[in-house]
Backbone as XML, in Angstrom:
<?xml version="1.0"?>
<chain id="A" units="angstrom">
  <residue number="1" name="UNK">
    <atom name="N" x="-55.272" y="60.248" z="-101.549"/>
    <atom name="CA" x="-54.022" y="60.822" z="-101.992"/>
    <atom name="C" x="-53.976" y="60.984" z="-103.505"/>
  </residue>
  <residue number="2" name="UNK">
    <atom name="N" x="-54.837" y="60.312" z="-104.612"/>
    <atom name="CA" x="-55.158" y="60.241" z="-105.548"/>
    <atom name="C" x="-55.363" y="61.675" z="-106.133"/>
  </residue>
  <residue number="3" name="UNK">
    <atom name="N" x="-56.619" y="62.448" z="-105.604"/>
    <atom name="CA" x="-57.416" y="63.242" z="-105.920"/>
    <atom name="C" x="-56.593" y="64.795" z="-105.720"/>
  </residue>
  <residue number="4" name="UNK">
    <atom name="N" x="-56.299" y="64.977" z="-104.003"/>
    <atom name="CA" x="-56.075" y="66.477" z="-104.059"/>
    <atom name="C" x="-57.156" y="66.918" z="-103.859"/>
  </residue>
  <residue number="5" name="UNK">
    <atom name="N" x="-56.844" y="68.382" z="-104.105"/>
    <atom name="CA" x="-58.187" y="69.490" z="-103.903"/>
    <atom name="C" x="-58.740" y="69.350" z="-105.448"/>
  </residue>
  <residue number="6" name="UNK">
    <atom name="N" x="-59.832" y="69.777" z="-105.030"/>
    <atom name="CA" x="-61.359" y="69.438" z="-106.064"/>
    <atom name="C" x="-62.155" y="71.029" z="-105.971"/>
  </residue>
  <residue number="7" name="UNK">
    <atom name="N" x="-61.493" y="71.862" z="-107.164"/>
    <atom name="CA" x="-62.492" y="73.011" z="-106.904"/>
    <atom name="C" x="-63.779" y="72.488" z="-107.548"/>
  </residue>
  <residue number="8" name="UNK">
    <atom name="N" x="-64.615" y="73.668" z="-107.036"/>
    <atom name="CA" x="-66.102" y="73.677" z="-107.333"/>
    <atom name="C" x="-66.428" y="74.509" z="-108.687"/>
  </residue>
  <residue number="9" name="UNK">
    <atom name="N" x="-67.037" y="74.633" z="-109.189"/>
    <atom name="CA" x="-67.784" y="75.142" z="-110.964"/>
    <atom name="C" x="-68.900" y="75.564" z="-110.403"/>
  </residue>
  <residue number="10" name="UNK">
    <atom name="N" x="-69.173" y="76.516" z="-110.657"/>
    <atom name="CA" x="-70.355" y="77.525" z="-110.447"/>
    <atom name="C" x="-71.188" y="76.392" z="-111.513"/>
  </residue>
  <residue number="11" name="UNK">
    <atom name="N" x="-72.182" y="76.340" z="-111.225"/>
    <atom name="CA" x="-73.410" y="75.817" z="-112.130"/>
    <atom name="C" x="-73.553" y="76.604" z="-113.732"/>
  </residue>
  <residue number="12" name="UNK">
    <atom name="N" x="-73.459" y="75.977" z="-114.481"/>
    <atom name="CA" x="-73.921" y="76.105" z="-116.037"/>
    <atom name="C" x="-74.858" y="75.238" z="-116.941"/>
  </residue>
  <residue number="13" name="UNK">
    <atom name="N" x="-75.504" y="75.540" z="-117.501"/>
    <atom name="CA" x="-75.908" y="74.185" z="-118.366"/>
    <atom name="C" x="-75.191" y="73.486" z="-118.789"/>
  </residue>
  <residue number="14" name="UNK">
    <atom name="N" x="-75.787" y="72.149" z="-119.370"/>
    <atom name="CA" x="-74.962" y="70.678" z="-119.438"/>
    <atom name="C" x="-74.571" y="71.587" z="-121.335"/>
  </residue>
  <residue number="15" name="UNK">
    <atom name="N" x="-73.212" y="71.608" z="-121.109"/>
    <atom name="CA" x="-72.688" y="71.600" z="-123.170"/>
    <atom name="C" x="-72.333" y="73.343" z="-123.032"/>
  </residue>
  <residue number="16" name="UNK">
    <atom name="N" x="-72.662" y="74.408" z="-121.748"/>
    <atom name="CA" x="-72.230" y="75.648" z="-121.770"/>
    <atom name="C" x="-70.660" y="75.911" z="-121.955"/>
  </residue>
  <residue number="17" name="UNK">
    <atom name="N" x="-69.860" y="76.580" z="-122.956"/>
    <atom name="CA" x="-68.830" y="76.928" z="-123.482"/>
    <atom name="C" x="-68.266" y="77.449" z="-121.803"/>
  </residue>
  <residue number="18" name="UNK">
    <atom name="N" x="-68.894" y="78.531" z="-121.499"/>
    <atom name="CA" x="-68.252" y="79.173" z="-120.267"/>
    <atom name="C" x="-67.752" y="78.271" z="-118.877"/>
  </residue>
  <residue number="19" name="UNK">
    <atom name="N" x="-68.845" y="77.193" z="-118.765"/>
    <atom name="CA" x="-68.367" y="76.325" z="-117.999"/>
    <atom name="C" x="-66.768" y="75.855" z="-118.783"/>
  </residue>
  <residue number="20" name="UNK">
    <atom name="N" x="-66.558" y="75.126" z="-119.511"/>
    <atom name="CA" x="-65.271" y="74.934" z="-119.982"/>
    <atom name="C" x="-64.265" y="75.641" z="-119.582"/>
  </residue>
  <residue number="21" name="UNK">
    <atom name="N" x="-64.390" y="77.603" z="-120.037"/>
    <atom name="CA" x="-63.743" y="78.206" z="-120.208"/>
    <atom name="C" x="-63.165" y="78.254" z="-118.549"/>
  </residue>
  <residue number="22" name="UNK">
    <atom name="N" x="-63.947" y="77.917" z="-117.495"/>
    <atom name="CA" x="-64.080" y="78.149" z="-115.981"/>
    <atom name="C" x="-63.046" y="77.172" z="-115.795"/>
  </residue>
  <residue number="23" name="UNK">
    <atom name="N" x="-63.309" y="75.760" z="-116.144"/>
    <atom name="CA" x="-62.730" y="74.738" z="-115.840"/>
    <atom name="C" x="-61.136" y="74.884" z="-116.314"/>
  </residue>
  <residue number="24" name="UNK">
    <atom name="N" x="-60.977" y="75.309" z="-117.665"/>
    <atom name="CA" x="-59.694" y="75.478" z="-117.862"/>
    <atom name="C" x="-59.013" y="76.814" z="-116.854"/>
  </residue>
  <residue number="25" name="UNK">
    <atom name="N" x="-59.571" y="77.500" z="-116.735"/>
    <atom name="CA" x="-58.716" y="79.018" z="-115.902"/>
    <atom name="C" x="-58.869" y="77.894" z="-114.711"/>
  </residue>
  <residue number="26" name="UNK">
    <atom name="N" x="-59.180" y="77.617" z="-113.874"/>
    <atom name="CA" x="-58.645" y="76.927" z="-112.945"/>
    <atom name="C" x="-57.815" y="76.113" z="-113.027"/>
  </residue>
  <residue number="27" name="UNK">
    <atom name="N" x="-57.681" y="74.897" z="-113.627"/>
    <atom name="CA" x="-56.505" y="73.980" z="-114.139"/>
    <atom name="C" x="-55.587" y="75.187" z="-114.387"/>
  </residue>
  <residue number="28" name="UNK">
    <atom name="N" x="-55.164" y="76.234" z="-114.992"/>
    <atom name="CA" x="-53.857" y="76.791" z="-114.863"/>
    <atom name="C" x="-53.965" y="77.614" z="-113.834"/>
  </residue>
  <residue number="29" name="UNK">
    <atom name="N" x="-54.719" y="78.449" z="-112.953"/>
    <atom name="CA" x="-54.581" y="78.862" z="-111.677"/>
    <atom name="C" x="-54.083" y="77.718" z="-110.849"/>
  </residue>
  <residue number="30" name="UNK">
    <atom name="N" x="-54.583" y="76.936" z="-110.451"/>
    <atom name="CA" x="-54.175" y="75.999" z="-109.536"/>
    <atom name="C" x="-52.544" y="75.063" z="-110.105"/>
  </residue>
  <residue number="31" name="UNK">
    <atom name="N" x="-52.641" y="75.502" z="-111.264"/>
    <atom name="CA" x="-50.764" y="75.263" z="-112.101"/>
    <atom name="C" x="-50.251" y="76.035" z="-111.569"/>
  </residue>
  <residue number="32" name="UNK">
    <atom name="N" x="-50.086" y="77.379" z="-112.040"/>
    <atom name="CA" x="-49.211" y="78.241" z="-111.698"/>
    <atom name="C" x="-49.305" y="78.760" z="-110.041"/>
  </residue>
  <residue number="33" name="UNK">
    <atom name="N" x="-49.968" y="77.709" z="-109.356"/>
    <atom name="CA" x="-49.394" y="78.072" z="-108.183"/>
    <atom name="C" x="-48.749" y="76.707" z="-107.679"/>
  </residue>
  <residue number="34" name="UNK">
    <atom name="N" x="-48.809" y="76.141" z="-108.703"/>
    <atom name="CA" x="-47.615" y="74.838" z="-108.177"/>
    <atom name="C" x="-48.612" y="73.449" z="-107.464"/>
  </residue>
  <residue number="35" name="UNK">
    <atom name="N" x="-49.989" y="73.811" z="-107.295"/>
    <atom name="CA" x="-50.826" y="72.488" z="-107.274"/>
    <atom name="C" x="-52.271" y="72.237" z="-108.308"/>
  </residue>
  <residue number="36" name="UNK">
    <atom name="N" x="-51.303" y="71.597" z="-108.578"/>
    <atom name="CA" x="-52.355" y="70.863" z="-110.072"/>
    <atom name="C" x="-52.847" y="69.916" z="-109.616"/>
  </residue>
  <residue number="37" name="UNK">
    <atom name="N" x="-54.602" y="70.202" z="-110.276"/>
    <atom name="CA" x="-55.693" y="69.534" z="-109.898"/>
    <atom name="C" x="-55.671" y="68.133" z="-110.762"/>
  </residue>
  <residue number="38" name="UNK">
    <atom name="N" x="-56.623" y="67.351" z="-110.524"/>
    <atom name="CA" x="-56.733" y="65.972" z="-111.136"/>
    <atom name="C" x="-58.268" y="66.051" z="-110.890"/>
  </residue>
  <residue number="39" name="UNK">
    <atom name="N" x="-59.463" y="66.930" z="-110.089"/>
    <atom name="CA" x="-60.151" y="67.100" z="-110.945"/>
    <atom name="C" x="-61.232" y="68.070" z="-110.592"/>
  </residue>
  <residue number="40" name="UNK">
    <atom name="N" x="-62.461" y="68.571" z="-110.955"/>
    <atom name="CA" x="-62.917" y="69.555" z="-110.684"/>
    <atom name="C" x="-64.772" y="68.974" z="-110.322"/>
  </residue>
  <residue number="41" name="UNK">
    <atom name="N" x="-65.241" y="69.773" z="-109.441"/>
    <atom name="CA" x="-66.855" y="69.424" z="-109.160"/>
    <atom name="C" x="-67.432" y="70.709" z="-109.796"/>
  </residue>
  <residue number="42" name="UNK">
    <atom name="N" x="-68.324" y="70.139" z="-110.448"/>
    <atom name="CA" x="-69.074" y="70.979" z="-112.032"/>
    <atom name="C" x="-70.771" y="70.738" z="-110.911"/>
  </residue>
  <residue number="43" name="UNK">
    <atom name="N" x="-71.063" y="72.092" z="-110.217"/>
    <atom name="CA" x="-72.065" y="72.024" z="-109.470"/>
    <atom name="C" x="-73.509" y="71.582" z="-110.430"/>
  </residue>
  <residue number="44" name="UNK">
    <atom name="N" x="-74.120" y="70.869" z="-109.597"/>
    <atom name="CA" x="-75.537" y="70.326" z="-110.074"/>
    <atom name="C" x="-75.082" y="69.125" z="-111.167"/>
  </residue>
  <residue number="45" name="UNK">
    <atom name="N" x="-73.713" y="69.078" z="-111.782"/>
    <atom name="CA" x="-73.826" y="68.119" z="-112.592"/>
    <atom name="C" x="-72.938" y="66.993" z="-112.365"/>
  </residue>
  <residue number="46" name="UNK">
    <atom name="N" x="-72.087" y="67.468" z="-111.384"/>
    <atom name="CA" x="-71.045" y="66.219" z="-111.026"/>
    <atom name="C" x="-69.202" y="66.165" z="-111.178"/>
  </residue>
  <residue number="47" name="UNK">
    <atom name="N" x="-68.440" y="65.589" z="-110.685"/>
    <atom name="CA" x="-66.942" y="65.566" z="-110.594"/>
    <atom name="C" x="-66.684" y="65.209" z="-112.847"/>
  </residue>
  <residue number="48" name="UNK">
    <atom name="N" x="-65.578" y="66.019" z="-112.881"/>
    <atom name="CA" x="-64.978" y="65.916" z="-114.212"/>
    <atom name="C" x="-63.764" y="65.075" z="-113.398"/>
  </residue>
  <residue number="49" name="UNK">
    <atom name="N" x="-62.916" y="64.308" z="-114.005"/>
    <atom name="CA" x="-61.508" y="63.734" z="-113.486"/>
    <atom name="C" x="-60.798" y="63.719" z="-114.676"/>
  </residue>
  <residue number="50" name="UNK">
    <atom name="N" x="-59.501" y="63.821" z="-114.677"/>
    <atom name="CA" x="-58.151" y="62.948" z="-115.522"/>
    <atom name="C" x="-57.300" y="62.878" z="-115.022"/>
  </residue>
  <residue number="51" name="UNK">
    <atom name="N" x="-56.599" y="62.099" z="-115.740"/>
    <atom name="CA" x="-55.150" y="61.867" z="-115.043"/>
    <atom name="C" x="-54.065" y="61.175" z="-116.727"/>
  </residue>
  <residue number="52" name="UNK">
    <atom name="N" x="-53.371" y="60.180" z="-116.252"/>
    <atom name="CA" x="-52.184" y="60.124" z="-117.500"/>
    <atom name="C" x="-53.219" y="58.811" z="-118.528"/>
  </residue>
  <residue number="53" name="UNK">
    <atom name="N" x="-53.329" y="58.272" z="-117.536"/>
    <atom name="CA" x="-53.617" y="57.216" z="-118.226"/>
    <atom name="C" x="-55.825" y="57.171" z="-117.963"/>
  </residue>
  <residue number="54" name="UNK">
    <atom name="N" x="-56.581" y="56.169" z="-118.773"/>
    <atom name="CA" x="-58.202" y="56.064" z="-118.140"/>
    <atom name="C" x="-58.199" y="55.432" z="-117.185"/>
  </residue>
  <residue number="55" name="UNK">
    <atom name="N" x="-56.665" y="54.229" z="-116.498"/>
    <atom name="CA" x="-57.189" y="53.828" z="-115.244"/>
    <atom name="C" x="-57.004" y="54.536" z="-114.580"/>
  </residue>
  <residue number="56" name="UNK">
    <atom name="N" x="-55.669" y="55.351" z="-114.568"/>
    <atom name="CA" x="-55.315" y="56.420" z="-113.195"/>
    <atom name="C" x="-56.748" y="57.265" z="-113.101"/>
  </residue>
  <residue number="57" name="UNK">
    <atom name="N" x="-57.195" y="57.820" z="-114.119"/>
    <atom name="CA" x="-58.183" y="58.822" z="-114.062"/>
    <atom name="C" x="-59.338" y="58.169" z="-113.111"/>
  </residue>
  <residue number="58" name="UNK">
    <atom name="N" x="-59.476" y="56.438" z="-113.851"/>
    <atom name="CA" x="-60.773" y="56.076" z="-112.939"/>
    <atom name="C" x="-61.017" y="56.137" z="-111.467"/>
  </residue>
  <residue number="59" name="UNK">
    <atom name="N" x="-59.145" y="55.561" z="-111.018"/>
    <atom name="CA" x="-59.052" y="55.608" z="-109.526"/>
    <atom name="C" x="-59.040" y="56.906" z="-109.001"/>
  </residue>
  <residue number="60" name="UNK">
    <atom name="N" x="-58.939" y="58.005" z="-109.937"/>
    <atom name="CA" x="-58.941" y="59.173" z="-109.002"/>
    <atom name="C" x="-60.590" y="59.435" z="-109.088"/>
  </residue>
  <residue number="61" name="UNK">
    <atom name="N" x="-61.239" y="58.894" z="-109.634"/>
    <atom name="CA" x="-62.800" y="59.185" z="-109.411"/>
    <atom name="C" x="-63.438" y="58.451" z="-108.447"/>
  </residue>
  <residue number="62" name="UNK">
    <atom name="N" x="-62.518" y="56.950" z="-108.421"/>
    <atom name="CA" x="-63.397" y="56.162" z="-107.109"/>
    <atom name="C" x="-62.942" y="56.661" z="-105.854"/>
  </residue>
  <residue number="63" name="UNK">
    <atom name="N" x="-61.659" y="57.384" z="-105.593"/>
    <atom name="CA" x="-61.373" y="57.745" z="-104.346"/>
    <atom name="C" x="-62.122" y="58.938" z="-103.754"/>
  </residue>
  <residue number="64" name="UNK">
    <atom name="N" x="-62.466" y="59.912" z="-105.044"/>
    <atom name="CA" x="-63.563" y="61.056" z="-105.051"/>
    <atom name="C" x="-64.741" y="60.680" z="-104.237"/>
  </residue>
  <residue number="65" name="UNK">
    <atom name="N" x="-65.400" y="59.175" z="-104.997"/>
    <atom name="CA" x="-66.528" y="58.961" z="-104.603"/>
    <atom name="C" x="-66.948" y="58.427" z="-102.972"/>
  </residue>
  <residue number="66" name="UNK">
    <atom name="N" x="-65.106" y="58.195" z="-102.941"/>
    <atom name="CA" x="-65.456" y="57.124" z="-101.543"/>
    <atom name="C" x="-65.358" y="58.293" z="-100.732"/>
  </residue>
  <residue number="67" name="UNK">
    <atom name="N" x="-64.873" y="59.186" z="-100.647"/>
    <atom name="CA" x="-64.336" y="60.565" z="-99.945"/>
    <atom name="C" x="-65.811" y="60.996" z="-99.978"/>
  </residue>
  <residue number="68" name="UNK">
    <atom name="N" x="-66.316" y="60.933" z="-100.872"/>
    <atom name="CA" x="-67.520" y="61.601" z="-100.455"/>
    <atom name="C" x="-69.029" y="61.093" z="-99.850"/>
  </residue>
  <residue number="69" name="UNK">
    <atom name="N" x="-68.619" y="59.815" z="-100.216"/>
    <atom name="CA" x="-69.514" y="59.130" z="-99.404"/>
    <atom name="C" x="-69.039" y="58.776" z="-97.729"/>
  </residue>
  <residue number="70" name="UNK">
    <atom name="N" x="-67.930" y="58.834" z="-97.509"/>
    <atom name="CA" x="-67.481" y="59.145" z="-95.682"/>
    <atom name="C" x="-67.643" y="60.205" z="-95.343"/>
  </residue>
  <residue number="71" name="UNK">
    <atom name="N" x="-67.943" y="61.611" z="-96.164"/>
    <atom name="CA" x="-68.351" y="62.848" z="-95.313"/>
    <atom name="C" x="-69.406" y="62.756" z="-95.328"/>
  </residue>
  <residue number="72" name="UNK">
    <atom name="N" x="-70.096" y="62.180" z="-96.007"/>
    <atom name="CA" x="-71.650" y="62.260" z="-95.922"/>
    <atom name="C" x="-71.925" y="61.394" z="-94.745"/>
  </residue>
  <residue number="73" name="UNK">
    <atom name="N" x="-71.097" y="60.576" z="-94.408"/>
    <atom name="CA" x="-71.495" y="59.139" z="-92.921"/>
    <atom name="C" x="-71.032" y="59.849" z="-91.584"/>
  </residue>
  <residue number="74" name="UNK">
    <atom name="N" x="-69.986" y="60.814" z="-91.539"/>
    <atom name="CA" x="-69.657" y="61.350" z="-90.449"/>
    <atom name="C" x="-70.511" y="62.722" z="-89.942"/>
  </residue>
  <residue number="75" name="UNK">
    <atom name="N" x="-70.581" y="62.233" z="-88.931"/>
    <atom name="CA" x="-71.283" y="63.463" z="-88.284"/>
    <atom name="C" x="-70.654" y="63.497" z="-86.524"/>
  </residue>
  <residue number="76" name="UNK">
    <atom name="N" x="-69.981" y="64.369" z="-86.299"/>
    <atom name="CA" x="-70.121" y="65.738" z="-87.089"/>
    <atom name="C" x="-68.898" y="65.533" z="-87.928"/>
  </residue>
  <residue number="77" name="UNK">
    <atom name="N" x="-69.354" y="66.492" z="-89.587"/>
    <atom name="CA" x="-68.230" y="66.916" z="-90.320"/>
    <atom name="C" x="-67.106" y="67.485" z="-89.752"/>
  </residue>
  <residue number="78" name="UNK">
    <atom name="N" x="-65.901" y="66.694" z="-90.445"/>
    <atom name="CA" x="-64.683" y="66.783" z="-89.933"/>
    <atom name="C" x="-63.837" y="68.118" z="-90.636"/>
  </residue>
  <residue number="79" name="UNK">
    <atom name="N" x="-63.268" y="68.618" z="-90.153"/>
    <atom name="CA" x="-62.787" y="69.986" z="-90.194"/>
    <atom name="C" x="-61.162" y="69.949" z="-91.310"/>
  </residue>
  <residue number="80" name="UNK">
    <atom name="N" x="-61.597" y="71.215" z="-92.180"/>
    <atom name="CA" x="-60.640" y="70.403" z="-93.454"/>
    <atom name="C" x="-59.377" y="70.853" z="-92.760"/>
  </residue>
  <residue number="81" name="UNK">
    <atom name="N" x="-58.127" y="70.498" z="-93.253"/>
    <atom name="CA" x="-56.802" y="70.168" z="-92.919"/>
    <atom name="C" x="-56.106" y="71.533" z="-92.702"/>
  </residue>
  <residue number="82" name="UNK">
    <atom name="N" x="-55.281" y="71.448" z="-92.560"/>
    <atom name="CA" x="-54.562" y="73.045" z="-92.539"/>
    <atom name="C" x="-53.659" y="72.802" z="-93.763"/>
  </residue>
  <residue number="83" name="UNK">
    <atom name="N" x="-53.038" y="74.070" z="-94.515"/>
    <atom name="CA" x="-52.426" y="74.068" z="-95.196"/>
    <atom name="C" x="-50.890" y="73.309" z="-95.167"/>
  </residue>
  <residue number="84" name="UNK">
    <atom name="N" x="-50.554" y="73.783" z="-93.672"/>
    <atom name="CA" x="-48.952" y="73.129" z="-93.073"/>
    <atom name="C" x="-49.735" y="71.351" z="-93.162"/>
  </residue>
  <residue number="85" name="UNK">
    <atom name="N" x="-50.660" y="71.140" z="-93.275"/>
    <atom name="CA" x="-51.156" y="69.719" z="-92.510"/>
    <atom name="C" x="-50.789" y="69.442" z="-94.098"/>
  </residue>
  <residue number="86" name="UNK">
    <atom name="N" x="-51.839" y="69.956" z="-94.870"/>
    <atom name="CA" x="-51.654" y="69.106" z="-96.621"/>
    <atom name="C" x="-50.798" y="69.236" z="-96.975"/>
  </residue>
  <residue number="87" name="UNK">
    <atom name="N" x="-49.568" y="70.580" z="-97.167"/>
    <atom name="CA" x="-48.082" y="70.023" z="-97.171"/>
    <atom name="C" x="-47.203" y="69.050" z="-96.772"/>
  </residue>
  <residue number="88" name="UNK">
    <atom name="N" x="-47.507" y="68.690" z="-95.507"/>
    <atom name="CA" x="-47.336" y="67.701" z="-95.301"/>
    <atom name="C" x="-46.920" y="65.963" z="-95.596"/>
  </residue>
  <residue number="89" name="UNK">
    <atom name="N" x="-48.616" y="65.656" z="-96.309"/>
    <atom name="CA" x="-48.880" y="64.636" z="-96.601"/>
    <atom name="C" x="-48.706" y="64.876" z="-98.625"/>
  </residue>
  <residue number="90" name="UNK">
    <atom name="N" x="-48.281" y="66.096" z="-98.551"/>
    <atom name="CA" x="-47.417" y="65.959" z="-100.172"/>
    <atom name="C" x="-46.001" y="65.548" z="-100.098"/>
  </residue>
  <residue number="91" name="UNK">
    <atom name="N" x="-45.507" y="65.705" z="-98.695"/>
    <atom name="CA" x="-44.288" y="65.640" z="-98.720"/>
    <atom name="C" x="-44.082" y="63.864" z="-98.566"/>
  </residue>
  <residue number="92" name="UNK">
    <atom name="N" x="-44.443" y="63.908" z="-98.077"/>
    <atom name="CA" x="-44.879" y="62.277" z="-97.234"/>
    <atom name="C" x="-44.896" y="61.547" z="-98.134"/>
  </residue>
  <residue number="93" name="UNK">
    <atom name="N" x="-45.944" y="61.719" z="-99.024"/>
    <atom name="CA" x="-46.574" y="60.609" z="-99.921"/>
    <atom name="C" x="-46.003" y="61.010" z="-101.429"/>
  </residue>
  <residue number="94" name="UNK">
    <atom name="N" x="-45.138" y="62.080" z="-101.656"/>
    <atom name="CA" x="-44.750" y="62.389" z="-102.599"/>
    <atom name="C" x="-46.161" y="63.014" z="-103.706"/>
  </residue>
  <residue number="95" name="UNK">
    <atom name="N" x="-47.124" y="63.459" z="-103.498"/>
    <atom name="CA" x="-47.920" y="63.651" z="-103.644"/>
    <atom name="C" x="-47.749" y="65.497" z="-104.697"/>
  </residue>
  <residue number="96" name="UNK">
    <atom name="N" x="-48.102" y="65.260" z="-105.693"/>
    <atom name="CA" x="-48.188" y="66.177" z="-106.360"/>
    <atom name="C" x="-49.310" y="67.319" z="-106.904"/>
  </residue>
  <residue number="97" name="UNK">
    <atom name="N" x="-49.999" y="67.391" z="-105.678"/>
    <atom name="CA" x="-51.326" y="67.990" z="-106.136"/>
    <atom name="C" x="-50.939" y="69.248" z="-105.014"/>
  </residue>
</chain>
């Protein structure tokens, strides 16, 4: 409940300006449609996170990690949520992503 959706980053080199520029147009795409990310997967190189504070940020990276280490244990992969479903559990959990 930490995390939210986690877009993906096209692959860039490690220190490429354009990667940045990618990362920010998403953080305000995913604003201006009213779900803001907490954090993004930067392909080949790994999850970026923040949040308010460095612990919030950390826990939203360990929940990343644990999330991704249970899809990797389940087989078969479990089928992502429906949109009415993740509304839902924003409503629920007060959840702002």
């Amino acid at each position: 409940m930490k995390v939210g959706r986690v877009p993906h980053i096209p692959y860039h080199r490690p220190g490429d300006a354009a990667a940045a520029t990618l990362v920010a147009q998403t953080i305000t795409r995913y604003a201006a449609q009213g779900s803001p990310v907490r954090a993004v997967m930067l392909a080949r190189l790994g999850p970026n996170v923040w949040h308010d504070t460095p612990a919030a940020a950390m826990a939203v990276l360990e929940e990343l990690e644990e999330t991704a280490r249970l899809w990797m244990l389940c087989q078969p992969r479990p089928t992502s949520l429906t949109e009415p479903q993740i509304e839902e559990l924003r409503q629920s959990f007060g959840a702002h992503w």
